[in-house]
VONUZA-839625 format. One record per residue (C-alpha): x, y, z; residue in one letter. Coordinates in steps of 0.25 Angstrom, whole numbers, padded with zeros to 4 digits, always signed. Each point is the difference from the previous one (the first is absolute). Layout:
N
XYZA;...
This chain:
755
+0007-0029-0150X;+0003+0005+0015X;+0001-0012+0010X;-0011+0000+0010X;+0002-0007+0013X;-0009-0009+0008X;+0000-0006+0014X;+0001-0017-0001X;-0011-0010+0002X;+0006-0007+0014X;-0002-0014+0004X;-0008-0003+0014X;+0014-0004+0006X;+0003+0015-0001X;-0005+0011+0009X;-0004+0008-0011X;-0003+0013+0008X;+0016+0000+0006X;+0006+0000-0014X;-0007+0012-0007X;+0014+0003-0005X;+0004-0012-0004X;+0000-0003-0016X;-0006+0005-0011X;-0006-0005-0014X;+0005+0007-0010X;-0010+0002-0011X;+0000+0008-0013X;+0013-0003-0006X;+0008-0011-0004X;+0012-0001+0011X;+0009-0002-0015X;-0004+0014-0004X;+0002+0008+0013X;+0014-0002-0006X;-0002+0009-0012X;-0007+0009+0008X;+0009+0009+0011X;-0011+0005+0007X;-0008-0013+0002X;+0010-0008+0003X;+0004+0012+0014X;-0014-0003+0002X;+0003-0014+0001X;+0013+0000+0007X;-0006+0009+0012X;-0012-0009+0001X;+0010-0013+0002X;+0008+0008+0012X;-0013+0004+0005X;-0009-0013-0001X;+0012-0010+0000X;-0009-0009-0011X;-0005+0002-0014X;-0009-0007-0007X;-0001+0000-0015X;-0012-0008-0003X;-0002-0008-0014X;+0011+0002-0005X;+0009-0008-0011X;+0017+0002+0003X;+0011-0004-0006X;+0012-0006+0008X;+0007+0014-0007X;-0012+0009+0003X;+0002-0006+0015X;+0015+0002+0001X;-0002+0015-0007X;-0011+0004+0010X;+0009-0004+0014X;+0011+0007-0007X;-0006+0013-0002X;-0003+0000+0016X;+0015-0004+0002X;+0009+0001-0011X;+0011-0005+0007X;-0008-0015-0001X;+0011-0007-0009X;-0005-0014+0004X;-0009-0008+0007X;+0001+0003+0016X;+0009-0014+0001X;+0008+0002-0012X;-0004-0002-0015X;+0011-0014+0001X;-0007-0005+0014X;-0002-0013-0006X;+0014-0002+0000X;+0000+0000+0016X;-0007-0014+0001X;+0005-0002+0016X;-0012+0012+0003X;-0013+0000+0007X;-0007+0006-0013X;+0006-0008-0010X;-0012-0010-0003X;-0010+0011+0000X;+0005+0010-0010X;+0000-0003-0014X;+0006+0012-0012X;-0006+0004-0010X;+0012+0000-0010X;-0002+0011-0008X;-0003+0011+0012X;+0007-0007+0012X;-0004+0010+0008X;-0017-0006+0001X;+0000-0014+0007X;-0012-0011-0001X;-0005-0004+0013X;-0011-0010+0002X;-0006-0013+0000X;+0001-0012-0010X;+0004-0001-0014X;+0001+0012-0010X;+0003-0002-0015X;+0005+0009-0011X;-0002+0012+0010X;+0010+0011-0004X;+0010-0006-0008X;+0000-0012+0012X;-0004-0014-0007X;-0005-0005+0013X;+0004+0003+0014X;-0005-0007+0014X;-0003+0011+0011X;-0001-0004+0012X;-0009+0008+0011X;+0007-0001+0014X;-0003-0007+0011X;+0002+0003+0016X;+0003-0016+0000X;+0015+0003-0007X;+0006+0011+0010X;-0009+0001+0012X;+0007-0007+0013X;-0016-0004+0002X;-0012-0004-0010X;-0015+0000+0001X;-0004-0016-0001X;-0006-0004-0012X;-0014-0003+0004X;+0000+0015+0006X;+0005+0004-0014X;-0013-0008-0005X;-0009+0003+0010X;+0000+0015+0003X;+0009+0003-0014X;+0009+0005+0010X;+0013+0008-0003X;+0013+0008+0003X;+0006+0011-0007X;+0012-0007-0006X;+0011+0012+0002X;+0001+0014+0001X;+0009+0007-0008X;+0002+0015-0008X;+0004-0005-0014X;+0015+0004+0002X;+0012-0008-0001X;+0006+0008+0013X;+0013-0003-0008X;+0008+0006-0010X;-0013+0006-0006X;-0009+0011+0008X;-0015-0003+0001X;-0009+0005-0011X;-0008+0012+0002X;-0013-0007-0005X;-0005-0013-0003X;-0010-0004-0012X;-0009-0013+0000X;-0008-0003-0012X;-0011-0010+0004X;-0001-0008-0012X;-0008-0010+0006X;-0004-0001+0015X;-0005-0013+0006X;-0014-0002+0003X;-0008-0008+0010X;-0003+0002+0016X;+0008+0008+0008X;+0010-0004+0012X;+0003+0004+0012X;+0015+0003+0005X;+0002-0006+0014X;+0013+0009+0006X;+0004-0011+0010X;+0006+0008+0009X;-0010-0001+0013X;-0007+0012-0004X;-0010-0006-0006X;-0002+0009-0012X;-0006-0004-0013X;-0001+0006-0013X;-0010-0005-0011X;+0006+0004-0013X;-0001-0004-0016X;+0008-0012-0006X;+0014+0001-0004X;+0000+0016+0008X;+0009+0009+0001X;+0001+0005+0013X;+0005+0017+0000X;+0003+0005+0015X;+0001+0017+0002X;+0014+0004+0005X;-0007+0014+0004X;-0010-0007+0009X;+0011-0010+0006X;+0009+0012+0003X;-0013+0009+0005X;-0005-0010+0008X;+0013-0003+0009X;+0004+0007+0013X;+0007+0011+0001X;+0011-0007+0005X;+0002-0010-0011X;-0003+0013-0010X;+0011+0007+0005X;+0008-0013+0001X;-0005-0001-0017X;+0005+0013-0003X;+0015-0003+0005X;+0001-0014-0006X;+0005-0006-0011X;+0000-0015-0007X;+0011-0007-0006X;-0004-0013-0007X;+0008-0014-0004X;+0008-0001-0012X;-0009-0007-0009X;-0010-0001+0011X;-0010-0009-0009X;+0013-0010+0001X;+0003+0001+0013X;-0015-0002+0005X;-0001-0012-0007X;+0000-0009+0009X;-0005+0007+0012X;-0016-0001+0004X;-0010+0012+0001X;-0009+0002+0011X;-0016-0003-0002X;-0004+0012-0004X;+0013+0002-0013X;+0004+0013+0008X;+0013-0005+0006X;+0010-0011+0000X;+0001-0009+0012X;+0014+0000+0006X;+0005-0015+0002X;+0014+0005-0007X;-0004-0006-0013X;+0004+0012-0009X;+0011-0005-0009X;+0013+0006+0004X;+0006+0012-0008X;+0014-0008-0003X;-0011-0011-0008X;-0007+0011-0009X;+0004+0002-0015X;+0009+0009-0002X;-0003+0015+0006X;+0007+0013+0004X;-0003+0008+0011X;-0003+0014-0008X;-0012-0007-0004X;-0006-0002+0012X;-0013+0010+0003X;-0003+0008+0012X;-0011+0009-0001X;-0008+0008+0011X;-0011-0007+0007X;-0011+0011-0005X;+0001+0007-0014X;-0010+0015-0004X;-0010+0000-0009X;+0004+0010-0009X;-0014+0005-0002X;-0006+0000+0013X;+0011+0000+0009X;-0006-0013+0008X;+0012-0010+0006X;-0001-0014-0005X;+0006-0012+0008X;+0008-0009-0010X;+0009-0010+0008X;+0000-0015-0008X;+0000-0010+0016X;+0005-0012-0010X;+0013+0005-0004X;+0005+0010+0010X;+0014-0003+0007X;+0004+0014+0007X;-0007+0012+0006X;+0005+0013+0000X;-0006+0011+0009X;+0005+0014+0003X;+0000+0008+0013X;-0011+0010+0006X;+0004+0012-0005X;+0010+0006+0009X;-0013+0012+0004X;-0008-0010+0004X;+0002-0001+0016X;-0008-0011+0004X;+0007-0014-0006X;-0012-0007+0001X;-0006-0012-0010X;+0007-0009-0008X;+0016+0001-0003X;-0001+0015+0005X;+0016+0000-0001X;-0002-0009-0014X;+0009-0014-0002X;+0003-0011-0010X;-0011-0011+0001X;+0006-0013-0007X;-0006-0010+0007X;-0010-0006-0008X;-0010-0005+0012X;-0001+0015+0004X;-0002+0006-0013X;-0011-0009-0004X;-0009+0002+0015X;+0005+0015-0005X;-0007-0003-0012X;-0012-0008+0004X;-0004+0010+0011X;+0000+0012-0009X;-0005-0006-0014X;-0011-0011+0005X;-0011+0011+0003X;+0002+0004-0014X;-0004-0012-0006X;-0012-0005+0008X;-0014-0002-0006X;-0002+0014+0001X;+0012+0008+0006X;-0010+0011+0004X;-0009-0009+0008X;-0012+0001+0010X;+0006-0009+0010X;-0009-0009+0007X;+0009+0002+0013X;-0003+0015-0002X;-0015+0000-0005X;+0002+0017+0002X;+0000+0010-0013X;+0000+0012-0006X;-0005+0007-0011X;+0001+0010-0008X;-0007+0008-0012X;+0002+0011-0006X;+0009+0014-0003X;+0014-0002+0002X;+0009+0010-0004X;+0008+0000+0013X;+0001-0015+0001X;-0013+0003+0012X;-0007-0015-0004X;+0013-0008+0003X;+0001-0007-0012X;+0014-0001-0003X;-0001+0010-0010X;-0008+0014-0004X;-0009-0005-0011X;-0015+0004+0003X;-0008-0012+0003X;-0015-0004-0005X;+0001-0013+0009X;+0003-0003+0015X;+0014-0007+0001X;+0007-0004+0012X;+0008+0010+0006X;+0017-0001+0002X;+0006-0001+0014X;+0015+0003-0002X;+0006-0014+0004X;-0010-0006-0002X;-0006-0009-0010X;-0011+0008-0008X;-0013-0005+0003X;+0003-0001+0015X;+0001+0009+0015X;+0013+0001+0008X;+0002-0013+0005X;-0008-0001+0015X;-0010+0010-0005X;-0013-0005+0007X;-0010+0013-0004X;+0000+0011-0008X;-0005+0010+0013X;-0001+0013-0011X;+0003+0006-0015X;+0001+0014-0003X;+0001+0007-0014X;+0005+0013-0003X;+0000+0009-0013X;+0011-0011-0005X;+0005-0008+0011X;-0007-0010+0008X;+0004-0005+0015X;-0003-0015+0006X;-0002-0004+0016X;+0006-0014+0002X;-0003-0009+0012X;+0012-0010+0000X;+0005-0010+0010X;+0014-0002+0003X;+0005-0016-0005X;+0006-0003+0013X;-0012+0007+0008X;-0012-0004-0008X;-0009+0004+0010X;+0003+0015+0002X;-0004+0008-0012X;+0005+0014-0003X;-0001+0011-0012X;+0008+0005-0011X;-0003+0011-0011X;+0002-0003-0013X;+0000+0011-0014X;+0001+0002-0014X;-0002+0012-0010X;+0004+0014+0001X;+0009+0003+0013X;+0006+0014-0006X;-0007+0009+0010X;+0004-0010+0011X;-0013-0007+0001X;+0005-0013+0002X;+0011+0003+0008X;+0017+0006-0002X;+0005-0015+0000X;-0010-0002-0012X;+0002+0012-0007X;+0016-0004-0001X;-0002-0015-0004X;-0010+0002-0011X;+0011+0012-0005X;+0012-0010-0002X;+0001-0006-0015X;-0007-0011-0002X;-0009+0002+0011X;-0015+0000-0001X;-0012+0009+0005X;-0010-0014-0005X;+0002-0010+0011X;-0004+0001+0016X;+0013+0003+0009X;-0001+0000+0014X;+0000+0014+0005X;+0012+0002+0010X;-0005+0012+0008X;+0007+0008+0011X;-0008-0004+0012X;+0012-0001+0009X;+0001+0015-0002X;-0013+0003+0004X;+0000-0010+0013X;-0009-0010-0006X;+0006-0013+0001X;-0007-0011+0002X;-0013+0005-0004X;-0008-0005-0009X;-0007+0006-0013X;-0014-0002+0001X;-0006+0007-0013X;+0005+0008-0011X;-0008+0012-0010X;+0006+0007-0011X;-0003+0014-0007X;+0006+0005-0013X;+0012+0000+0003X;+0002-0002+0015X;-0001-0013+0008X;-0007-0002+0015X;+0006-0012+0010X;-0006-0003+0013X;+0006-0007+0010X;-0004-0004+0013X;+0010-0003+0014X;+0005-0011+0001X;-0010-0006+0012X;-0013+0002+0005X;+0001-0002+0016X;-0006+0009+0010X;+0014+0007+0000X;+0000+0007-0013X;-0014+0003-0001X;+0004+0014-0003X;+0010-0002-0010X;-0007+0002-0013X;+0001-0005-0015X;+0009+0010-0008X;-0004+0005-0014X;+0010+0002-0010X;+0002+0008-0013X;+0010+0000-0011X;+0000+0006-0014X;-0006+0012-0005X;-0004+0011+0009X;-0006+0010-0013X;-0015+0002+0007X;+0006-0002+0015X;-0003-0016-0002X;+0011-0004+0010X;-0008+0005+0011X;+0013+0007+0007X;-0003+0014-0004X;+0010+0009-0007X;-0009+0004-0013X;-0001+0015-0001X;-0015+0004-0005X;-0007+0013+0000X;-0011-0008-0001X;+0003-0008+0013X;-0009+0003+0011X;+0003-0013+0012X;-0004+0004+0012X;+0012-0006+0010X;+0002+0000+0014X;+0014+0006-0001X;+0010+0008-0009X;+0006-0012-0007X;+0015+0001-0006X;+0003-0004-0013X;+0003-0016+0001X;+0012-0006-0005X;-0004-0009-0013X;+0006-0015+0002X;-0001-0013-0008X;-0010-0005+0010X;-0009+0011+0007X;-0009-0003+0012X;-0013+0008-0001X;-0004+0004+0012X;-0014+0001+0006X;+0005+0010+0014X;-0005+0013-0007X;-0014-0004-0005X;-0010+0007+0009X;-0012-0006+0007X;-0009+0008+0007X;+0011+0010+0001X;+0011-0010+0006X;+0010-0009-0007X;-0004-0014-0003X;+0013-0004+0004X;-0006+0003+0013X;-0010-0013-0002X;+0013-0011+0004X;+0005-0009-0010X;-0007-0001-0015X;-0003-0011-0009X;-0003+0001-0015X;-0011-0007-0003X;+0001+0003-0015X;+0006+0011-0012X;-0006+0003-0013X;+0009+0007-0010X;-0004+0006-0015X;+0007+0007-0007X;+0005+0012+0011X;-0010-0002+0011X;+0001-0009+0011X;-0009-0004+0012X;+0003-0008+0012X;-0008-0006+0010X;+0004+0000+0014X;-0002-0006+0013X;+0004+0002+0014X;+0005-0012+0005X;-0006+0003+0015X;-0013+0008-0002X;-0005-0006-0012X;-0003+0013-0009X;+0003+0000-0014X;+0002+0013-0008X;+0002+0003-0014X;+0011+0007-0006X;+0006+0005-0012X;+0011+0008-0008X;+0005+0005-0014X;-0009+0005-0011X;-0012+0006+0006X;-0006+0010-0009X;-0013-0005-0003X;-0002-0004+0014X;+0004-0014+0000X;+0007+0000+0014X;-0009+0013+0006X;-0003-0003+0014X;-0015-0007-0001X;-0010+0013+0008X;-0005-0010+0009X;+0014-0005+0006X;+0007+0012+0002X;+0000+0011+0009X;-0002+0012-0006X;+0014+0006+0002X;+0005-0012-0007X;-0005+0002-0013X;+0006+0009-0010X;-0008+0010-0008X;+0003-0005-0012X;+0005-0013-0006X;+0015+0001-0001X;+0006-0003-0014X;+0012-0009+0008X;-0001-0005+0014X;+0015-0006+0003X;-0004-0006+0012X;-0010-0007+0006X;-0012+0007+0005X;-0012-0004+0006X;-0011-0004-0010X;-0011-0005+0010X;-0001-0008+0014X;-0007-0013+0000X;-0013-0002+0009X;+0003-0011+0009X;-0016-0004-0005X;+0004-0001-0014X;+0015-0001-0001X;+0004+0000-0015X;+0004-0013-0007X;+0008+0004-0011X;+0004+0010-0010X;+0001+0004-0015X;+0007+0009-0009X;-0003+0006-0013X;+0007+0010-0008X;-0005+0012+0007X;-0010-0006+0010X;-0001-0010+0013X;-0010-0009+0003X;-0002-0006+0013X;-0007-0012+0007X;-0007-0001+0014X;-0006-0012+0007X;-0013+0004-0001X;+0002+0000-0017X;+0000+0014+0000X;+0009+0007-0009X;+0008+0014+0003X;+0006+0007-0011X;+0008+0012-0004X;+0007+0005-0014X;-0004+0004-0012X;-0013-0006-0007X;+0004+0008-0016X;-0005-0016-0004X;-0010-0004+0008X;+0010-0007+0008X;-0006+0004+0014X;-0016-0002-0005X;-0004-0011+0009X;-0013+0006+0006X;-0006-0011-0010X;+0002-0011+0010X;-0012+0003+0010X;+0007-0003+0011X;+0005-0014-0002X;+0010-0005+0008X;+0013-0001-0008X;+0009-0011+0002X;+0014+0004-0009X;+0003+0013-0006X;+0010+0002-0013X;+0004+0012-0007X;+0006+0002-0015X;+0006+0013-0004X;-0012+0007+0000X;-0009-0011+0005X;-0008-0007+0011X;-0006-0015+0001X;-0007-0005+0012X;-0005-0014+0002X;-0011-0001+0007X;-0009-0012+0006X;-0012-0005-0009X;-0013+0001+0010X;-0004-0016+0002X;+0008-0005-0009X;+0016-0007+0002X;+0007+0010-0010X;+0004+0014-0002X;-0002+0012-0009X;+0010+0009-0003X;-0003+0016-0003X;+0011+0008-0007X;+0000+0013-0004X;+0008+0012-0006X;+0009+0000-0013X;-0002-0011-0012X;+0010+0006-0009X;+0004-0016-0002X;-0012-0007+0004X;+0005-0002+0014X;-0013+0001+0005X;-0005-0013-0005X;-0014+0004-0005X;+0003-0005-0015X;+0001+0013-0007X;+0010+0010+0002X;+0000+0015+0004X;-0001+0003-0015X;-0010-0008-0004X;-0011-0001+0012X;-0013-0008-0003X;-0014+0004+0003X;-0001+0001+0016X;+0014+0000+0003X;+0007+0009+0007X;+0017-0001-0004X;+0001+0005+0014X;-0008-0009+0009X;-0001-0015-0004X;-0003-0013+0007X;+0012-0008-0008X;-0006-0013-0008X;+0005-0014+0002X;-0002-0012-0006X;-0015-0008+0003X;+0009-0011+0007X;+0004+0008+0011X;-0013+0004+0005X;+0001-0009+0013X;+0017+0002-0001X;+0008+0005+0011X;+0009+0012-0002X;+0011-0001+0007X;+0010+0011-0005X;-0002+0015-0005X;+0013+0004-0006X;+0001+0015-0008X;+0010+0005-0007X;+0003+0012-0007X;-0012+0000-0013X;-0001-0017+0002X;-0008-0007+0011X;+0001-0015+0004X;-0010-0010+0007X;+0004-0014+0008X;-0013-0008+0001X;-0002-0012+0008X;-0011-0012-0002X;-0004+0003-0015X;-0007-0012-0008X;+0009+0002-0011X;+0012+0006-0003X;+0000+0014-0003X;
């Protein structure tokens, strides 16, 4: 029978949702016979790389049966991790907690209490370990009573680090795990972190999240260095004293000196690399043992690299044992917190994602679709968690399969100015995120699935010190705008910049250079063909008003831009008269950015709707009665919304998408747009909630209306729907219309329950 794999049943301590990857059950073989059968025991083998932990559920093993399975996974495993005579070595750490069983001295009993006639062992006493033995500091008893407090007793990686290289796989057989209440690990170390866990557990920590979650600086500093451990390091820290939290060794020179260790030779000695490749999934993992370390070696920058930045940029010997355990602790303590990936109380801020994900576009560290909203990954940053500083999210952006995020941070040494930074993950081929991205995520190793800062070019364009103010994103092209650095008197004329980068298919940069038969812009001039850069400022001096430029109007401000797939509208506003115009650019064939007949001068509106408009033209200009509040784009139409709750729209309505005569005249107060889609929100007349009208394709029930556009029910239209929502929001607040591409979201404020 095939093994079929399951995700695990996680206790509360764990944030189920952050570790989808993590563990599987395996069920539908016995983990004895995947070793008769080639093709399940692959299937086996690639789960463990993948999932890092396998449970075999009710089953019966033999200390052979044990031995033979960690084998087939590395069959260089001669011996247990320490050495199948380690009982030998009385003068170590371990020697009162492991106990042999004689025939396969490769499986040790570890426990609690007396065990008789157990494998060939008449009777053995295990002993469970206990912080009071080898921590410099211990809990008082009463706490131990009290609060059933605890401390994880010591870290280690089940490898002797001497003589012997570490196992490629570890086996436990539970034979009979302690019941009664839980306990609750106390790490002692001022941070205050807690962990309730089972009696007698053992505590696993990732060595993919502990490497992932460091800075860049420390990964670098990772990829160059390598460990060399003691001679008998279980000896030589026998009679040193580990730090609160069993991570670390507190340095008071208490190591025993080389000279007085048994007998050892120098060949034996390990160094391995800080970081070692999942063979399967390409992932790093940290593996470092903080106890038994003596010497860290670290090689230069790479002679290519220009800029020796970061730690040891020219490498170096690091023998001091003082430093190489701050080292340690500074890179490996986030890896073993409550939850290394955490919500951080300091940080209340973050994001998530759910989704498609082929491109890595959701953030998640890795390109696996997901069904549930997970915490997105920051690069240097601990999953979970925004750049340090980051005060707001101000904007987010998704493409066809990248995503871009707006930051607000504060600057540590200057908390009270704030400024921006643009953050990306997914597909950058066709230079949506930027040329700095597209080479980062193309060296080995490197991932499209984590948020990096986007280091764009602004110096070249003149546009330091600016800020970014909001950001949009088509299919595969990306939109910043950024205004001056000040706002006095004395630049009142300067105005915000727009910018483009990535694909230019359907004229979506907005620079012009797209050559269509079908192209019928009305400009004011002959324009030359533009030079095509990383970052291209579109440029609003061509776009005609009433037969002049608007450049003509002073300095402009941007109040807003809505991208779908390759169309774009933005919303300006001059900064010294106060009018507003709408403008628009790239995919214009069913009329989606045509100029609106009742703001445009004749002259100005072509005869037909051009199949690619590459640079902005005008789409209508605002009535200083009713100026327009904000904007939305479908597939192939635009929506817009006016003060007074009117609505102006233009596009294709193949679905219905443009059929909102049904709303009477009712002042709208938010407008969204799907694909081929439209949802207004409106006020309910003498009552405090809302009603929501949406209309056009239902394809996957997006409408709301309970049936989809397949399967309409008697007096429904697929195509016109007021959306239903649960009885207990009737006097609910809604609060947030967000639309996607066949999907639609609601935020609602005040219900009486939970919905």
């Amino acid at each position: 029978m095939s093994p079929t794999l399951e995700p695990l049943s996680f206790p509360p301590s764990l944030e189920a949702g952050r570790f989808q990857e993590f563990g599987r059950e395996v069920k539908g073989i016995h983990p004895r016979d995947i070793l008769m059968d080639p093709e399940s025991f692959r299937t086996v083998e690639d789960a463990l790389y993948r999932h890092g932990i396998l449970l075999f559920r009710g089953v019966t093993l033999t200390p052979e049966e044990q031995y033979d399975i960690v084998k087939a996974f590395d069959t260089s495993a001669e011996q247990y991790g320490h050495g199948n005579d380690h009982e030998k070595a009385t003068k170590t750490v371990l020697h009162s907690y492991l106990n042999t069983i004689p025939r396969v001295p490769q499986v040790q009993v570890i426990g609690h209490g007396i065990v008789r006639d157990h494998e060939g062992l008449e009777e053995v006493k295990l002993k469970h370990g206990h912080h009071k033995t080898f921590h410099r500091t211990q809990i008082p008893l009463e706490d131990e009573e009290k609060f059933g407090a605890t401390r994880f007793f010591r870290w280690h990686m089940d490898a002797a680090l001497y003589n012997f290289d570490p196992p490629k796989v570890t086996a436990l057989y539970g034979i009979r795990v302690p019941q009664g209440p839980e306990q609750v690990v106390w790490y002692g170390d001022g941070s205050g972190d807690e962990l309730a866990v089972p009696l007698g557990t053992t505590a696993f920590v990732s060595g993919k999240t502990m490497f992932d979650i460091l800075p860049d600086e420390w990964k670098s500093f990772a990829v160059r260095a390598k460990a060399r451990y003691a001679p008998h390091p279980f000896e030589w820290i026998r009679n040193a004293k580990a730090v609160s939290t069993g991570f670390g060794i507190v340095s008071e020179g208490l190591e025993t000196p080389f000279t007085e260790l048994s007998p050892w030779e120098e060949q034996k000695r390990k160094t391995y690399p800080f970081l070692w490749k999942n063979p399967v999934t390409g992932n790093l993992h940290f593996q470092v043992h903080p106890m038994t370390i003596t010497d860290i070696f670290v090689d230069p920058l790479p002679s290519h690299i220009t800029e020796r930045k970061g730690k040891y940029p020219e490498g170096g010997h690091i023998a001091d044992l003082k430093e190489i355990r701050a080292i340690l602790h500074e890179m490996q303590r986030p890896g073993i917190a409550p939850n290394p990936l955490p919500f951080t109380i300091a940080m209340p801020l973050v994001l998530l994602s759910a989704g498609s994900n082929a491109h890595g576009q959701l953030g998640h560290s890795s390109n696996e679709d997901s069904s549930n909203f997970l915490a997105c990954t920051f690069d240097g940053v601990p999953n979970g968690s925004l750049p340090i500083g980051t005060t707001r999210i101000l904007d987010l952006a998704t493409g066809a399969n990248h995503t871009v995020a707006l930051l607000e941070r504060v600057k540590e040494d200057q908390p009270e100015k704030t400024y921006t930074e643009i953050w990306g993950c997914g597909d950058g081929r066709a230079g949506q995120l930027g040329a700095r991205y597209k080479d980062a995520v193309s060296q080995p190793d490197a991932s499209s699935s984590i948020f990096r800062r986007l280091d764009l070019p602004l110096k070249e364009e003149g546009l330091e010190g600016h800020q970014c103010k909001m950001v949009a994103a088509g299919w595969e092209t990306t939109y910043f705008v950024y205004s001056p650095p000040h706002r006095d008197d004395a630049l009142q004329q300067h105005s915000d910049v727009l910018l483009s980068i990535g694909s230019n298919e359907w004229g979506d940069l907005g620079i012009g250079g797209v050559i269509s038969a079908k192209s019928h812009i009305k400009r004011s001039t002959v324009k030359a063909r533009p030079v095509f850069k990383e970052l291209n400022r579109v440029r609003f001096d061509a776009v005609l008003v009433d037969g002049t430029t608007l450049s003509s109007s002073g300095g402009l401000r941007v109040q807003s831009i809505a991208a779908s797939q390759h169309h774009v509208v933005a919303q300006l506003r001059s900064v010294t008269t106060g009018r507003g115009w709408l403008v628009g650019w790239g995919a214009g064939r069913h009329g989606q950015i045509s100029p609106l007949s009742s703001s445009a001068s004749p002259s100005d509106i072509p005869s037909r709707a051009a199949a690619i408009v590459d640079s902005p033209q005008l789409i209508a200009k605002e009535n200083v009665d009713d100026p327009y509040l904000s904007c939305s784009v479908g597939s192939q139409h635009s929506v817009f919304l006016k003060s007074s709750g009117m609505l102006d729209r233009l596009g294709s309505n193949r679905k219905g998408q443009l059929d909102l005569f049904s709303l009477d005249g009712q002042e709208v107060k938010a407008i969204g747009c799907t694909w081929n889609g439209t949802f207004t929100v409106t006020p309910v007349e003498g009552k405090a909630g809302v009603s929501v009208f949406a209309t056009g394709s239902n394809t996957h029930g997006q409408l709301g209306c309970g049936v989809a556009a397949d399967d309409p029910a008697p007096g429904v239209s697929p195509k016109r729907s007021r959306p239903s929502f649960p009885d207990s929001l009737k006097e609910a607040l809604l609060t947030k219309l967000a639309c996607g591409s066949e999907h639609v979201l609601t935020l609602w404020n005040g219900s009486s329950r939970p919905e």
